[in-house]
N, C-alpha and C positions, 0 to 999 in steps of 0.2 A: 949396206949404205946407211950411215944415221946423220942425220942433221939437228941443228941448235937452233930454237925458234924461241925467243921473248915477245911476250906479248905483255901489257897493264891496260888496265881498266877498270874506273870508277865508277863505281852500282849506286844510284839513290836506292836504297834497302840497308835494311840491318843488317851484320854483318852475318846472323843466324838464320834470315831469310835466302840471302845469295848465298849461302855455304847449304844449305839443304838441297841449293838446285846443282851445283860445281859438283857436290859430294857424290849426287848419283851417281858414279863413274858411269856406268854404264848405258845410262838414258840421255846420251850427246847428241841423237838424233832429234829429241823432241824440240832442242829450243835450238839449234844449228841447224838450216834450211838446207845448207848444202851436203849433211852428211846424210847417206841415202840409212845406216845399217851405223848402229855399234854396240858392242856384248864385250862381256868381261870373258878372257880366260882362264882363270880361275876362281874358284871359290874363295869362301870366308872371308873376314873381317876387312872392312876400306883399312887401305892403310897404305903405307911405303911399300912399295911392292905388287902393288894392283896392275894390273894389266889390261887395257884393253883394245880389242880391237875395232878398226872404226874404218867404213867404206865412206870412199868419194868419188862414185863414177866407176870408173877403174883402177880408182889409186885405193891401195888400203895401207893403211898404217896400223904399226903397232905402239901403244902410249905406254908407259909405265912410270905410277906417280915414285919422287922423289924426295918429295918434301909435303907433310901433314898433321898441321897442325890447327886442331879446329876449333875455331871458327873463324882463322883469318889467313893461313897460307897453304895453299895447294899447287903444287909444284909437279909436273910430267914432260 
């Protein structure tokens, strides 16, 4: 099962401050309360193609970025 989710949102921060914290991929727990657990499945370089997975309870999802272009679009 996949589904389509947009979301926007405008950061008082430079555009290099919010892209350092989006870019973690894998550190979606620290500033998302509701995510219990998330880790990357693979290795190497952030990029189109990053993977990762992320608990919510007992939902877990898996993300994979789409679009990466930094420091102002990040796409999953």
């Amino acid at each position: 099962m996949s589904a389509s989710v947009s979301r926007t949102a405008v950061v008082a921060a430079p555009p290099g401050d919010a892209w350092e914290v989006l870019a973690d991929f894998g550190a979606l727990a620290r500033w998302v309360p509701e995510v219990d657990h998330a880790c990357l499945l693979r290795g190497g370089p952030p990029g189109v193609g990053t993977t990762r997975r992320v608990q919510v309870g007992r939902t877990t999802l898996l993300e994979t970025v789409r679009a990466w272009s930094p420091p102002v679009h990040l796409g999953y």
